[in-house]
C-alpha positions in Angstrom: -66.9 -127.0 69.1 -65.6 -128.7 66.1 -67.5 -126.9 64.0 -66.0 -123.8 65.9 -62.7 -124.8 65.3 -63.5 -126.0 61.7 -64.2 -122.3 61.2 -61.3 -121.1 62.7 -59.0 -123.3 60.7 -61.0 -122.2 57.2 -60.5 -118.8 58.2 -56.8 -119.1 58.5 -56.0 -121.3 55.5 -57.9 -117.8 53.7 -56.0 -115.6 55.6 -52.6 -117.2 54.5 -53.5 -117.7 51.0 -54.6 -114.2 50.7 -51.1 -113.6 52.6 -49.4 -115.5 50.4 -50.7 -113.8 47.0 -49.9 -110.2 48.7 -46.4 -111.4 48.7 -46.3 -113.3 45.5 -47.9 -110.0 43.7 -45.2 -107.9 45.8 -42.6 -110.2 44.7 -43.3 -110.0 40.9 -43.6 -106.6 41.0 -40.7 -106.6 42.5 -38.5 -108.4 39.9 -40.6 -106.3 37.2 -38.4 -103.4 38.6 -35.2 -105.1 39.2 -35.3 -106.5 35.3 -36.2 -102.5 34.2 -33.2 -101.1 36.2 -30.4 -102.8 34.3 -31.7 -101.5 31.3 -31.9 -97.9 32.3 -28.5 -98.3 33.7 -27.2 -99.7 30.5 -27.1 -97.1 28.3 -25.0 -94.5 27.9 -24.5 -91.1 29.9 -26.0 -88.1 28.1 -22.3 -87.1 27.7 -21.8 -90.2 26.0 -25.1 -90.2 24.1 -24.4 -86.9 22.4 -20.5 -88.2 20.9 -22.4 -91.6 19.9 -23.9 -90.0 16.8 -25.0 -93.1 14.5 -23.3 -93.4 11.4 -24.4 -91.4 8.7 -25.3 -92.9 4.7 -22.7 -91.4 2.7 -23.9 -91.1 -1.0 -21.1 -90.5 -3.5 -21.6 -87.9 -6.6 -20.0 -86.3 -9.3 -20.2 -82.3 -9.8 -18.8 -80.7 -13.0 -19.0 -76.9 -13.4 -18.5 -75.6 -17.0 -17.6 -72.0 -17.4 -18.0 -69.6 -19.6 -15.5 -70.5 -21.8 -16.2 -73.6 -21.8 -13.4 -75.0 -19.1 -14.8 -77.5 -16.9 -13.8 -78.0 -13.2 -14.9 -81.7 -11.3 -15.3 -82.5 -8.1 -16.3 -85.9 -6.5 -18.2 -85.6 -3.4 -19.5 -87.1 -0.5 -22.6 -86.3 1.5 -25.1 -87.1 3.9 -27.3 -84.5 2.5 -30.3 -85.4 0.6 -31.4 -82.8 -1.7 -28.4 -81.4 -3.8 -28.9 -77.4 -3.2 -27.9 -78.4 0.6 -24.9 -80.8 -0.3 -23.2 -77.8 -2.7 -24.2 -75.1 -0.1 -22.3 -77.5 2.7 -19.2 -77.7 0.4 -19.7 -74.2 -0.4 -19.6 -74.7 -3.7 -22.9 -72.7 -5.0 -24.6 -69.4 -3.0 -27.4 -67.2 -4.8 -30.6 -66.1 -3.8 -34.0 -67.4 -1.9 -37.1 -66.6 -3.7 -40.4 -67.8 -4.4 -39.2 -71.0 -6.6 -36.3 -72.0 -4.1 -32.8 -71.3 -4.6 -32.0 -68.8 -7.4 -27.9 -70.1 -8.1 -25.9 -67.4 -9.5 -22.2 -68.2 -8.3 -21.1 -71.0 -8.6 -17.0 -72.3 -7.5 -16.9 -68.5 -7.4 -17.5 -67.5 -10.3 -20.9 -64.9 -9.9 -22.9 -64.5 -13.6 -25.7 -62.1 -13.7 -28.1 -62.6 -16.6 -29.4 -58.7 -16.6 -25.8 -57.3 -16.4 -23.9 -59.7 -19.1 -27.0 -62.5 -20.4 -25.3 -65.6 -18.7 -26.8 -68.0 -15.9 -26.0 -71.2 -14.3 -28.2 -74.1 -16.0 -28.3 -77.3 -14.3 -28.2 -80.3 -15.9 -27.9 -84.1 -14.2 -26.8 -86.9 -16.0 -26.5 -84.6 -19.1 -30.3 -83.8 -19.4 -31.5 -80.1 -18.5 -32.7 -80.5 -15.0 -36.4 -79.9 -14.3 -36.1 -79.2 -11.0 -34.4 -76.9 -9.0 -31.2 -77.0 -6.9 -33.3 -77.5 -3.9 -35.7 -80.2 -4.8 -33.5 -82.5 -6.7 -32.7 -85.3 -4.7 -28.7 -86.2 -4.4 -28.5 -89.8 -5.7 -25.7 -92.2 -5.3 -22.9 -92.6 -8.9 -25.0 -89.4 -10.4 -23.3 -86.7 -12.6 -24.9 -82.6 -11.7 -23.4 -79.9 -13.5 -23.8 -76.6 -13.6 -22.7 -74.6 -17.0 -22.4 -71.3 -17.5 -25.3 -70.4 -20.5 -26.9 -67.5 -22.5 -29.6 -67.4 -24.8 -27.8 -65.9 -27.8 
C-alpha cells in the first residue's frame, strides 16, 4: 500500500510540475505580447505618419548664369536634391532635351540658345573648371559654385 500511495504521490508532484510550466510558458508568452502591444500602439496613425516626413539635408550652392553678352545673373540655392540637373530642374531654372548622354540644356533662366540656328550653347563649368560631366550626373555639393555661360566656338 505504501508503495501504492508512493506512486500516487510521484505521479502528482509530475502532474503539477508539468501544470505549473504550462502556466509559466503561458504566462511568459503572455507578457511577450503585452510588452509588443505598447509599441505598436505607440507610434503614429498613418494620418500622422505621412505629415511626419523626416527632415530633409539641405545642401547650400551657388549658381551663376553668364549670357551672351557676357551679363551674369546669381542665385544661391538650397536643395535636397543630389545630382544638380534635378536641383535646377526643381527651381526651374534650366529645361532642354533627354537623349542618349542625359540632359541636353539649352535654356537656361529663359534664355533658349540653339547652336545650329545662331553657334551658341550652355557650357557648364563648376568651381570655374569646364565640367566633365553632365548636368545629370554631377553631384550637388555643399559651398560649390556651377555656372552655366552662354559659349560659341568662334
Amino acid at each position: 500500500m505504501r508503495k501504492e500511495r508512493s506512486n500516487k504521490l510521484s505521479f502528482l508532484v509530475i502532474m503539477l510540475c508539468i501544470i505549473l510550466t504550462a502556466v509559466s510558458v503561458a504566462c511568459l508568452a503572455g507578457c511577450k505580447n503585452e510588452s509588443k502591444e505598447p509599441d505598436t500602439k505607440a507610434t503614429a496613425a498613418p494620418e500622422e505618419q505621412a505629415t511626419a516626413a523626416p527632415e530633409e539635408t539641405k545642401v547650400s550652392f551657388t549658381f551663376v548664369v553668364v549670357g551672351k553678352d557676357g551679363t551674369e545673373k546669381t542665385f544661391d540655392l538650397k536643395t535636397s536634391k543630389k545630382m544638380l540637373g534635378e536641383a535646377l530642374l526643381d527651381e526651374k531654372l534650366i529645361s532642354g532635351e533627354v537623349g542618349d548622354y542625359g540632359l541636353m540644356v539649352d535654356t537656361v533662366d529663359g534664355v533658349k540658345l540653339d547652336y545650329a540656328a545662331d553657334g551658341y550653347y550652355w557650357a557648364l563649368y563648376i568651381n570655374g573648371e569646364y565640367a566633365s560631366t553632365g548636368v545629370d550626373s554631377t553631384p550637388v555639393t555643399e559651398g560649390t559654385v556651377y555656372k552655366f555661360a552662354a559659349e560659341s566656338f568662334s
